[in-house]
Steps between C-alpha positions, in 0.01 A plus 500: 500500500644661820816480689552403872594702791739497765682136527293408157667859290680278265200300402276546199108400594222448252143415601259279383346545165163437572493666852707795549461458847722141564873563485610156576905430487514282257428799273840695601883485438744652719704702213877485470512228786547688892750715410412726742417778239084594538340573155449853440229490211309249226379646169313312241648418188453359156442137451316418836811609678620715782807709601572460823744756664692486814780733607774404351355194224235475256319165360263393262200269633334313166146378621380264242129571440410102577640556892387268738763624768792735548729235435444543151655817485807547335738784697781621277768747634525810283785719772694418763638831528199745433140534693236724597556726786107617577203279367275780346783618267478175293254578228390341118614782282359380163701148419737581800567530841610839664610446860710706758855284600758655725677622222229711342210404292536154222316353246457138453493451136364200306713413202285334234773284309551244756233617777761605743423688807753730641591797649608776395778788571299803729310691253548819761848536436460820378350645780747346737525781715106505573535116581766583739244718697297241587466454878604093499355462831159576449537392079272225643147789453601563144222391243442561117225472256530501083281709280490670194812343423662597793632329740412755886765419790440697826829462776573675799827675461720682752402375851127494445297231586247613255508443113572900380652424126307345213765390265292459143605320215404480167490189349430580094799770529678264699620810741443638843229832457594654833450485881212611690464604854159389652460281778358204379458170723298265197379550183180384369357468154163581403267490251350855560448707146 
């Protein structure tokens, strides 16, 4: 699965399943019609589905495992109002999504009774004032990574072009531990002991 670039940003891509290298259109949708708004980031979900984020919306793509095209996807709005303002923020944190909007960072939470998807309210409220740091015009270099139960944002704050906080929170606890101060451009997980 990939998405497009320039003219094609709004369009979801998957490739063939026996040969990785044929991308043919008839395996893509163009998500959310040309509304002129370029997808920011895709994360796998449950179910043989994907989240697919763009600035200011966020949709569900169902691929049904006996696909013989991307028209039998099924695209299903989850916001209107809420997106993802810088790809490498959206991460799987356990059964969720973490992902930095322009508002601070969300959740999009599953709710098992009727298998809703939505979004909800920013879980960095409380650190408001840190969110309001964050330099908006380069928000775009911000990236995140989840372990341990924690969910690892690095931003650039201030006028810096460079990601200098690392806003950490703790998922079990449900609280933010604290900010950190090292430059830090991607994180990467590994399997070293």
């Amino acid at each position: 699965i990939g998405v497009g670039s320039g003219q094609n940003r709004n369009t979801v891509y998957a490739s063939d399943i026996l040969d990785a290298s044929v991308w043919d259109d008839a395996n893509s949708i163009i998500v959310g019609g040309d509304d002129g708004d370029e997808i920011t980031a895709i994360v796998p979900f449950y179910s043989n589905r994907l989240v697919v984020f763009k600035k200011t919306k966020i949709f569900q793509i169902t691929i049904p495992p006996d696909m013989n095209s991307a028209s039998d996807w099924t695209v299903e709005v989850i916001s209107t109002t809420v997106g993802c303002a810088a790809e490498r923020t959206a991460v799987q944190v356990n059964s969720d999504i973490f992902f930095l909007s322009d508002d601070g960072i969300r959740s999009l939470v599953r709710s098992a009774s009727d298998d809703f998807t939505s979004v909800g309210l920013p879980i960095s409220e409380v650190i408001k004032d840190v969110i309001q740091e964050i330099n908006t015009a380069e928000i775009g270099i911000s990236t995140a990574a989840f372990y341990d139960n924690r969910y690892f944002l690095a931003v650039p704050t201030g006028s810096n072009d460079f990601n200098d906080t690392i806003i950490v929170y703790n998922t079990i606890l449900n609280a933010f531990e604290g900010t950190w101060t090292p430059n830090v451009m991607q994180f990467a997980l590994t399997n070293f002991q």
